[in-house]
Structure formats: C-alpha cells, structure tokens
C-alpha positions as CSV (number, residue, x, y, z in Angstrom):
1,X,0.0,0.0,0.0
2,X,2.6,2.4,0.5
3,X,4.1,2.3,-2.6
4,X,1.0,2.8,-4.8
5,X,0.4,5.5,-2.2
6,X,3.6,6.7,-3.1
7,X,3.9,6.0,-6.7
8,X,-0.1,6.2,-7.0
9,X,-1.4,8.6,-5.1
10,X,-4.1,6.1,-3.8
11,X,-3.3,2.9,-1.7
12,X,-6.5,1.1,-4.6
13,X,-5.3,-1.4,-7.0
14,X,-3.6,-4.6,-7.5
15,X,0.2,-5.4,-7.8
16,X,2.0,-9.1,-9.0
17,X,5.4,-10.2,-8.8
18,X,6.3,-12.5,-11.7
19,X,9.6,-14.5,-10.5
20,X,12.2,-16.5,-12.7
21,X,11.6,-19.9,-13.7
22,X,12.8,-21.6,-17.1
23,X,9.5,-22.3,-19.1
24,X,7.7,-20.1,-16.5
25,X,5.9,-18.3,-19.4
26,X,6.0,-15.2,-17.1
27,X,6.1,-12.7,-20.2
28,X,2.3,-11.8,-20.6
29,X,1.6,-14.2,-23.7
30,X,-2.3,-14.4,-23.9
31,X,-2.9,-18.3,-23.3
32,X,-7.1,-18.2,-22.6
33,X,-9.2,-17.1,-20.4
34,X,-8.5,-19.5,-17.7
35,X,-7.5,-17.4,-14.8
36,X,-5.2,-20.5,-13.0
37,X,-2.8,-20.5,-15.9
38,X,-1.7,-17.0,-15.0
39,X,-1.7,-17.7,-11.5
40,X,1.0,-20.3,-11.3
41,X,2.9,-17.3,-13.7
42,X,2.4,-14.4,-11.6
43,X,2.2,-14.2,-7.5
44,X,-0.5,-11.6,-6.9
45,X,0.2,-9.6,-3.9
46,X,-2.6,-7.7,-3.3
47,X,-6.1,-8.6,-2.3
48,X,-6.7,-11.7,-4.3
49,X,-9.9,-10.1,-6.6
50,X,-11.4,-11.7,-9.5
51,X,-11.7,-8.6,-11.1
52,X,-7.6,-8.2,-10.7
53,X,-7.2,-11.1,-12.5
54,X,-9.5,-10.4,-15.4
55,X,-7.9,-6.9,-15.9
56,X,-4.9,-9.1,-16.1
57,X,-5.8,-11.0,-18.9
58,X,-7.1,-8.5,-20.6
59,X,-3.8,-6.6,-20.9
60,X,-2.3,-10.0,-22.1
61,X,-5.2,-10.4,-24.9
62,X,-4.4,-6.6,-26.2
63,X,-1.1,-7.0,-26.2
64,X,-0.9,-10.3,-27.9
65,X,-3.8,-10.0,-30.3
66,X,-4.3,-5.9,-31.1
67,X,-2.4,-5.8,-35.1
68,X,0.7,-3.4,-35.0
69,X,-1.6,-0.4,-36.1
70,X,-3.7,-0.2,-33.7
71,X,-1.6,-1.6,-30.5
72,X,-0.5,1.4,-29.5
73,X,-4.1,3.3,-29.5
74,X,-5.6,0.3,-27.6
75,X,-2.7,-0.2,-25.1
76,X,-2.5,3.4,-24.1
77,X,-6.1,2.7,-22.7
78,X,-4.6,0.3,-20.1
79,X,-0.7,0.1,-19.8
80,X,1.4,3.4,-18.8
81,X,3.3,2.9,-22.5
82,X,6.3,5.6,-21.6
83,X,6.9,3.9,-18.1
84,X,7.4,0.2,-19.9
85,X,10.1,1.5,-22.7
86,X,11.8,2.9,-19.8
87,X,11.7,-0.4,-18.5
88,X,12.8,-2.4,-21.1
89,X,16.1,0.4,-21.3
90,X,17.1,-0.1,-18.3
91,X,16.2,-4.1,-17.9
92,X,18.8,-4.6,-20.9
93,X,20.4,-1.4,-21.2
94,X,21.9,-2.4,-17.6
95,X,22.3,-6.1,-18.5
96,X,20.1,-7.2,-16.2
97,X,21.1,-10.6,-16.2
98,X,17.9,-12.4,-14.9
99,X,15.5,-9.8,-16.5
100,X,12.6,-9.6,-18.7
101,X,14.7,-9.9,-21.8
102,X,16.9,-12.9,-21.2
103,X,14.3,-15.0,-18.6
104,X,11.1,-13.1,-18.5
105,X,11.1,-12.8,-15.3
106,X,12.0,-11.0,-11.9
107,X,9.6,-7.7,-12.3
108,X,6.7,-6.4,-11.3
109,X,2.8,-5.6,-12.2
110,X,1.1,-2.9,-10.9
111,X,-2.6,-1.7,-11.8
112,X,-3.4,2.2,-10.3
113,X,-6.6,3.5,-9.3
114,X,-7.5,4.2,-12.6
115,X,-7.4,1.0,-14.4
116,X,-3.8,1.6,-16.1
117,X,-1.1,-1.1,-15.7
118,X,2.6,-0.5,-14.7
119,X,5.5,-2.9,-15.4
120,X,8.1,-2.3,-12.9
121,X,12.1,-3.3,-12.3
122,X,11.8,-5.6,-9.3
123,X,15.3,-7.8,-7.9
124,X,17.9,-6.0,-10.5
125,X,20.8,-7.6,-8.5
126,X,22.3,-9.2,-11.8
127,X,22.8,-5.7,-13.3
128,X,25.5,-3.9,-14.4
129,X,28.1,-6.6,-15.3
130,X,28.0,-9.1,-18.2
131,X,26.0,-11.9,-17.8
132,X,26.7,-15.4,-16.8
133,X,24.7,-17.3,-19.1
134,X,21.4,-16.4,-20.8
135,X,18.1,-17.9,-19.4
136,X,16.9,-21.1,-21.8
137,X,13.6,-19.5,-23.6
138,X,10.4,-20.7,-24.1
139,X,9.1,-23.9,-23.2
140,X,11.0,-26.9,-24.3
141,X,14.3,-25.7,-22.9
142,X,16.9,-24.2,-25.5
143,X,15.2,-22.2,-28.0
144,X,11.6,-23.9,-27.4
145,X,9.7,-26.0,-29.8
146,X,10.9,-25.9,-32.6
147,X,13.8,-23.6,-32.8
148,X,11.5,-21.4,-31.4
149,X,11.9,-18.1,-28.8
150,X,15.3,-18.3,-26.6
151,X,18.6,-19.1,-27.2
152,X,21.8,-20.9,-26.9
153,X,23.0,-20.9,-23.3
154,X,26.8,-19.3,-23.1
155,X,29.7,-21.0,-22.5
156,X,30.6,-20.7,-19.0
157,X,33.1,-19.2,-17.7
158,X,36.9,-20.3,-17.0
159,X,36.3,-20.9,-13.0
160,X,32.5,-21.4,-13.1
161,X,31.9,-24.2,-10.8
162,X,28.3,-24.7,-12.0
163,X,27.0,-22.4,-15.1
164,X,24.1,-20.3,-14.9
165,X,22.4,-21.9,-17.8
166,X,22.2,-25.3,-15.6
167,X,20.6,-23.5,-12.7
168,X,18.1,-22.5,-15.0
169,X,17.4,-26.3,-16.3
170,X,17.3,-28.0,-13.2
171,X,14.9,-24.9,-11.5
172,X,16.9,-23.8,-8.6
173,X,15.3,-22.1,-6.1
174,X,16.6,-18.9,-4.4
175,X,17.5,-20.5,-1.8
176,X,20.1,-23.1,-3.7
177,X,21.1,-19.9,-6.1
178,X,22.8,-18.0,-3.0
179,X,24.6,-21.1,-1.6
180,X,25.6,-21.6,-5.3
181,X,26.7,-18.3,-5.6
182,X,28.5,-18.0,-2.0
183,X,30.4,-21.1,-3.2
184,X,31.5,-19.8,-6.5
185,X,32.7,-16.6,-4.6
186,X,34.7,-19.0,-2.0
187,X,36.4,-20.5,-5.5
188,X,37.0,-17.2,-6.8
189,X,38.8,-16.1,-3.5
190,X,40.7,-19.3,-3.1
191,X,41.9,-19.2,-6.5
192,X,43.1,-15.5,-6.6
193,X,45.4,-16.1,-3.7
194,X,46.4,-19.3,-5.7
195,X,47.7,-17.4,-8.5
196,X,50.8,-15.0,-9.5
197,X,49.7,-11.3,-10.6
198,X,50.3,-12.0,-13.8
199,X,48.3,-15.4,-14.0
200,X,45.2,-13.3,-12.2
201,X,45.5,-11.2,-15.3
202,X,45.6,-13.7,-17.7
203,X,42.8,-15.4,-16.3
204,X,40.6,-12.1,-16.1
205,X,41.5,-11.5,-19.7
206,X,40.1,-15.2,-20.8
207,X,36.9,-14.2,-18.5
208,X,36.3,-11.1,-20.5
209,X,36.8,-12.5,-24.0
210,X,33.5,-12.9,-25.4
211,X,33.4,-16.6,-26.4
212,X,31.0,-16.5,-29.5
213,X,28.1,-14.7,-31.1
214,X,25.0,-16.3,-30.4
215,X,22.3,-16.4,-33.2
216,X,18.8,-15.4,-32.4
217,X,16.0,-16.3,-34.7
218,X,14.4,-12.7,-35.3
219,X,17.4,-10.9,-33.7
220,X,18.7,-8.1,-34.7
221,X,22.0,-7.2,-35.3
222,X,24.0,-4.1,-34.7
223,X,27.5,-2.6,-35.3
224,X,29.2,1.1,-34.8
225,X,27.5,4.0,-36.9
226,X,25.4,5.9,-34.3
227,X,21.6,5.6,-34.0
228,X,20.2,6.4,-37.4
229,X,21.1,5.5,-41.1
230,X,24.0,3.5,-42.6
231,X,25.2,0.5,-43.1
232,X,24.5,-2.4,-40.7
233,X,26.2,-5.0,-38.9
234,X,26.3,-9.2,-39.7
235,X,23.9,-11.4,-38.5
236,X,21.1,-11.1,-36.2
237,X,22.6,-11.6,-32.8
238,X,21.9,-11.0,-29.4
239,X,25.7,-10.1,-28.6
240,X,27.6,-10.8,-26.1
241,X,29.7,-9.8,-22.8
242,X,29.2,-5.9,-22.5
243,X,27.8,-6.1,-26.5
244,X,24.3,-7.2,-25.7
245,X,22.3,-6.1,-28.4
246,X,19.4,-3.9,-27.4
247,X,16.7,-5.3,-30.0
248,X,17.5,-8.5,-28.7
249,X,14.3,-10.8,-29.0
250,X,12.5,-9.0,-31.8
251,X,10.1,-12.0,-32.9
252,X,10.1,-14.2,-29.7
253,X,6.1,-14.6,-28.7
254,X,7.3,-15.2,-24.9
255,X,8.3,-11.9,-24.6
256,X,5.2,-9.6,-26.1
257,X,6.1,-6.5,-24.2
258,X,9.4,-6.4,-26.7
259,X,8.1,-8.5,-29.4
260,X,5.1,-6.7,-29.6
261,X,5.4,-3.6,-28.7
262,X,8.9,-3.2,-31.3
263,X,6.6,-4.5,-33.9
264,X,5.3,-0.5,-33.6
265,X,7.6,1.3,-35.3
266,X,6.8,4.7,-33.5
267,X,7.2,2.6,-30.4
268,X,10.4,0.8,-31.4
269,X,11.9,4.1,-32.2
270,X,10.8,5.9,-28.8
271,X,12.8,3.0,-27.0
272,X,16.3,3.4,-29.0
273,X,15.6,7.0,-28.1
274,X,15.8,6.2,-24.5
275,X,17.9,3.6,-24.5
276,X,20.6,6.5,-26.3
277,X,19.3,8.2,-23.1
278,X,20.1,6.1,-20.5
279,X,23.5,5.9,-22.7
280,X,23.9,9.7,-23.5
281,X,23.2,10.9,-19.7
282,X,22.9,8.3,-17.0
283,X,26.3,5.7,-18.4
284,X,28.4,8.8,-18.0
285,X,31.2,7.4,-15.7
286,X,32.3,11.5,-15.4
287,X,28.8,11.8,-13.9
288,X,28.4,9.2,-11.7
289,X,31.7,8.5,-9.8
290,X,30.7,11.1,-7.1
291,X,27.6,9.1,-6.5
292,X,29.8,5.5,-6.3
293,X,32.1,7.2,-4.3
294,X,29.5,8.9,-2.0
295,X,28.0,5.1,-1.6
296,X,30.9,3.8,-1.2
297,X,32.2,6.0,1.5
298,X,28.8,5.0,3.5
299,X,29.2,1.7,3.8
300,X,32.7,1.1,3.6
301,X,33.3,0.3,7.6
302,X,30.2,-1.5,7.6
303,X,31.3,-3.8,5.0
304,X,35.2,-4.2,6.2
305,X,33.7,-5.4,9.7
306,X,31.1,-7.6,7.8
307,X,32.4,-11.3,8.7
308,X,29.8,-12.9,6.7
309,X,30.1,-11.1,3.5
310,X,29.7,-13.5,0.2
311,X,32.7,-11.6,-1.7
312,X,36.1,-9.9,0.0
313,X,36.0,-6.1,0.9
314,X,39.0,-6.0,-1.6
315,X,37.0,-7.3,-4.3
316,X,34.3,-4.4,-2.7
317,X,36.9,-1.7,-3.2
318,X,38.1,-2.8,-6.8
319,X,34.4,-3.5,-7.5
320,X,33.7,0.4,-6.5
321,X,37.2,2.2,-7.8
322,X,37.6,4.6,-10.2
323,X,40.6,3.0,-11.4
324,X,42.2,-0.2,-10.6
325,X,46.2,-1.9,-10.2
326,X,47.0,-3.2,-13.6
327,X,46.8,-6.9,-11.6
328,X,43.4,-6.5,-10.7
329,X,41.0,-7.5,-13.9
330,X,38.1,-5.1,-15.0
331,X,35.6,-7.5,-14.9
332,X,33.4,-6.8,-12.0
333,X,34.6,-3.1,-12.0
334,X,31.3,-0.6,-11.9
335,X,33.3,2.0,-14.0
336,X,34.5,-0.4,-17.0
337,X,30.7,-1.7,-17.2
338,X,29.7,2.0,-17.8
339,X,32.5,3.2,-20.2
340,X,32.1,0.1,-21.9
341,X,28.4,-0.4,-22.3
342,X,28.0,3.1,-22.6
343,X,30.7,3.4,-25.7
344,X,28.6,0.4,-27.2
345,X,25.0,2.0,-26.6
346,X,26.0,4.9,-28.2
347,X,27.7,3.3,-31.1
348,X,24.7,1.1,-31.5
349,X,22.4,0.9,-34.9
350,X,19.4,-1.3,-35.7
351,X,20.2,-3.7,-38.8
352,X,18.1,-2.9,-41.7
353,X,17.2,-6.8,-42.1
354,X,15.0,-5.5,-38.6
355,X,13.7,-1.9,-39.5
C-alpha cells in the first residue's frame, strides 16, 4: 500500500510479482481465459480479486492480439506505454542478467486507481556486469519448440563451478542460487590467492573474451555508426559480454512486451531513443563516480567489519574504484561496465534486415 500511495497517489489497486523460472511463461503471452494459468505465472500480492485477474488477462489479450496499427491506441487505454520503454532500457540497457529480456522474469505488475497497468524493475541484482549465461527461452528448454523463442546458453566461464544456464534447467530455487553463488565466490577467493599477478591477469582476460556470437531467430544485429542511417552490422545476434544487443528478442512470442510492442515502429523508435538516453546521460562514468564514491564511502566500515560477506572487501573496493592496479581485472569493475556499455549503446544501430 505504500508504494502505490507513493507512486499512485491512492493505496487502490492490484500489484504481482512474476519471478524467474525456465519455461515459467511469465512474459504476458495471452494463453485463454483461464485465470489458473496465470496464477502459477504471476504471485498476486494484493487482495486476491477476481476482477484483478481479469484486468490481467485483458492486458495480455491486447497485447498479444491488437495488429501493430492499432496496438499502440488500444494499449495506451490500459498500460502506462512511456513507463514500460523505460523499462525495457534499463532491464537490458543495464544487462540485467535475470530480466525480462533474457528470462522473462523477476519484475513487477502494478494496476493504479484508474485502471492503467505499470511494469516495474523488481530484484535488479544481476545488473551492471556481463552476464553469466542467458536464461533457456520458451518452453521446451533451448530455443523452445521448434527452434523457437530463446537461445543458446553461453559457454561458462573459465572458474565457473556450475554455469548459470544449468541452474536454469534444473529450476533452482533462491534459496540453492545463493549457496551456489556463495560457493563460486569461496572459488573465486581461493583461486586468486592461488595465482601470481600475472596469471590473475591472464585469467581475467580469458573471463572477459567474449566466447562466440549467439544467433537469435528474429534478432537483430547491430554494429558502430550511431543511431540512425548507414550500413548495418552481420547477423542477427543478441551479442555478447558488455555487446548485448538492445533489439534482442525482436520476434520471440514469450516476450510480447518487446516482441510486440517493437513491432510498432513509432514505439520501437521511442525505445532506442531512451535507450541513447540512458547511454547519453545516465552511463556517464564522469557523472556518476561522485555518487559511487559517496555510496561507497557510506558503507565502507560497515562492510570491512562484515564477517559474513559473500565476496572480500577488496573485491568491494576494486568493484567500487575509479581506477584499478593493472593486476586486478576489470571484470566486476562498476566504471569499466559504464564506459564500456556506454561506448557500445552509443555506437549502436538497428540492422536494416529489422527496420
């Protein structure tokens, strides 16, 4: 209630939490009328109304069955339009590694006073760094039936001790993530004290390298050239590393609110224009290291006593620095994740095979 009171203006209305699970379908496809099928997709956390739920569908329907020329009239009735492109910038303009674009998952619905829907970032704590291994698609694991929505699932990394991509096949809850991921950061400490300077390097340098392109059936490429007109670049990919394409997904039916919504060409557009935004004004390194530094300098005790930390407070301090011993790798550095993504947002164009 407080946050539609605060975001709202009225505590009224009805908000959902759609969590990650591979083949959880979480992404708002129309499937029927049958209100249980989006139940086991979406967690309702308000009163649990009949009503909610059949504004709910209703949104899906629209946005799944409303042709390209009319979607955006019909969607502007019921869904805050501006305040999901923002969303979809930042879910992949940050890399949000268990987003809406890779896993259709971990964000939130909200439905105001007024009968208008709002899709909302919700557990972005796989932001800002490349990501580990994209989620597995539609139903059917890798790429769905036939081929379909999805990917391949990336390599993983040189001291992975147990990819991201198999988390995501065998369904592990949060619970078995963090002990996963508490483990991996045991590994990573034990092996950095294991190694010379220069072999820490080395090994930072094979984590960075981005292993392959992945194809995605109605991707879209991109290449340097600016927003706008000229020549575009190879095959529709999705990227990879910091080169995550941001028209990633342009045909995949399990995630209408890209799918569908870039199918609108004024729409499409409006997004690159905020995604050249988000690049243009909030990536800026210059602009933001007083912030990370301010943060930083806030929790910096708290986190040096911290005996229960999952990673070391130097890994903290590299993590946070605005420039880092030649030793230490970039890899998990804030400030390389901005100049990098930043340099590639902005070089960014859409592939005329999508326009």
């Amino acid at each position: 209630k407080e946050f539609m009171i605060d975001n709202f203006k009225s505590p009224k209305g009805a908000r959902w939490k759609v969590s990650g699970s591979p083949g959880g379908r979480g992404g708002l496809e129309y499937t029927g009328d049958n209100v249980e099928d989006y139940k086991r997709r979406c967690e309702i956390k308000s009163a649990d109304k009949k009503e909610s739920w059949q504004a709910l569908i209703n949104l899906c329907r629209v946005l799944n069955q409303t042709p390209p020329e009319n979607l955006k009239t019909e969607l502007e009735k019921i869904l805050d339009i501006d305040g999901l492109l923002w969303f979809l910038a930042l879910d992949i303009g940050l890399i949000n590694g268990d987003g809406y674009w890779i896993r259709s998952s971990d964000y939130s619905i909200a439905l105001d006073e007024k009968g208008k829907f709002h899709i909302l970032p919700h557990d972005m704590n796989e932001a800002f760094h490349a990501p580990h291994g994209p989620g597995m698609g539609g139903p059917g694991g890798r790429g769905g039936p036939g081929g379909g929505p999805g990917g391949f699932p990336a390599p993983p990394k040189p001291t992975d001790i147990f990819p991201f991509f198999l988390r995501d096949m065998l369904e592990l809850d949060d619970a078995q993530r963090k002990k996963l991921d508490a483990l991996q950061k045991d590994t990573d400490t034990k092996l950095e004290a294991l190694f010379t300077p220069e072999q820490r390097k080395q090994l930072e340098e094979m984590k960075n390298a981005p292993p392959m392109v992945f194809p995605f059936p109605g991707g879209s490429g991109g290449g340097p050239g600016g927003f706008g007109g000229g020549a575009g670049g190879g095959q529709p990919n999705m990227g990879s590393g910091l080169e995550i394409n941001p028209l990633a997904g342009l045909t995949d039916p399990s995630k209408p609110l890209r799918s569908k919504i870039f199918a609108v060409p004024e729409l499409k557009q409006a997004y690159l224009a905020k995604i050249r935004q988000l690049a243009q004004e909030d990536l800026d390194w210059a602009k933001m290291a007083p912030t990370v530094k301010a943060l930083r300098d806030l929790v910096d005790a708290e986190i040096k006593a911290d005996t229960r930390k999952l990673t070391s407070y130097q890994a903290f301090l590299n993590s946070t620095a605005d420039s880092l011993p030649e030793d230490a790798g970039r890899s998990d550095s804030l400030r390389h994740f901005f100049e990098a993504r930043r340099k590639f947002l902005l070089n960014f164009q859409e592939s005329p095979r999508a326009k």
